[in-house]
C-alpha positions as CSV (number, residue, x, y, z in Angstrom):
1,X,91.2,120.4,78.7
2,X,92.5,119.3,82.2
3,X,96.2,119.0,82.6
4,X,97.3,115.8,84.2
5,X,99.5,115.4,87.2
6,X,99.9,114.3,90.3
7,X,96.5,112.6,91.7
8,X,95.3,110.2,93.7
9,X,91.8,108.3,93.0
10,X,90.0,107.7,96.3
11,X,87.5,105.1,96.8
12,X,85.5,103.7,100.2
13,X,88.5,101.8,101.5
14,X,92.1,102.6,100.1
15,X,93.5,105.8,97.8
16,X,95.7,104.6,94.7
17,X,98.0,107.0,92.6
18,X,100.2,106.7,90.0
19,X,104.2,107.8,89.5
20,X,106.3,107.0,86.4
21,X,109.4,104.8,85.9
22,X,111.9,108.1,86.1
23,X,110.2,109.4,89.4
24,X,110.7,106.5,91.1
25,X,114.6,106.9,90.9
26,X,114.1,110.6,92.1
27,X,115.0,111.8,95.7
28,X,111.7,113.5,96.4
29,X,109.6,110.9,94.5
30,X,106.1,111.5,94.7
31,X,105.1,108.3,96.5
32,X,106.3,110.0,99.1
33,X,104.3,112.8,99.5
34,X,101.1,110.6,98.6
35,X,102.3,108.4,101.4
36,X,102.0,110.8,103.6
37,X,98.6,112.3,102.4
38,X,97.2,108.6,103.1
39,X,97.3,107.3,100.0
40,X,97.7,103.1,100.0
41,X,98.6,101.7,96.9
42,X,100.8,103.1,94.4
43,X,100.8,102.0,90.8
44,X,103.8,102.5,88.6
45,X,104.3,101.2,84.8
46,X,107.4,101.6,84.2
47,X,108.6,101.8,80.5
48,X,112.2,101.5,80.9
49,X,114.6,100.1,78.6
50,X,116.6,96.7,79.2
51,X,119.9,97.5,80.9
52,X,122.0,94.5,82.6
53,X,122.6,94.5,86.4
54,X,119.7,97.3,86.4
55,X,117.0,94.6,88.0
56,X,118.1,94.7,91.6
57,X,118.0,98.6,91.5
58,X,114.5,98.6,90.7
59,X,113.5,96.0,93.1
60,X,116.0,98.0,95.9
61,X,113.8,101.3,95.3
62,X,110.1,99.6,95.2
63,X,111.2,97.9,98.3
64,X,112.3,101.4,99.8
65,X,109.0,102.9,98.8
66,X,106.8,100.7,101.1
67,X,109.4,100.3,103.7
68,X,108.9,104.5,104.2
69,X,105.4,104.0,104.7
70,X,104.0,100.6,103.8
71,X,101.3,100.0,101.7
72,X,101.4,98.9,98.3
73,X,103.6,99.1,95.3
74,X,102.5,97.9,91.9
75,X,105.7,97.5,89.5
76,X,105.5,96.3,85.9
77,X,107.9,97.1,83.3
78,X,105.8,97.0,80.2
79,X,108.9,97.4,78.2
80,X,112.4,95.8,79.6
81,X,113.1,92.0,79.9
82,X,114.6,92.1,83.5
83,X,114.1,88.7,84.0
């Protein structure tokens, strides 16, 4: 077995990783340290649960991520209904 953790896949041009819906809402979020270790695009699939007045949070904290150090941030909530 292999445990699974933080990773980034690296291909010819760009590095993507992954974080989950609770990390993003961390302090020290690990699109941070990624960021800074050159990777480009960070994926995250959220799972969290519908919760009113929640949306702009989310979109606050994704926009916060790239603004640190650009790049890409892939949200989806595969479970809420945010809108």
């Amino acid at each position: 077995t292999v445990p699974i953790g933080i990773f980034a896949v690296a291909a010819l041009d760009t590095a993507l990783a992954f974080e989950t819906c609770e990390e993003l809402f961390t302090p020290l979020a690990p699109h941070i340290a990624l960021s800074l270790d050159g990777v480009e695009i960070i994926a995250n699939g959220s799972g969290s649960h519908h919760q009113l007045r929640k949306l702009q949070t989310r979109i606050d904290l994704v926009r916060g991520a790239t603004a640190k150090a650009g790049g890409v941030y892939l949200y989806a909530n595969q479970k809420g209904c945010d809108g």
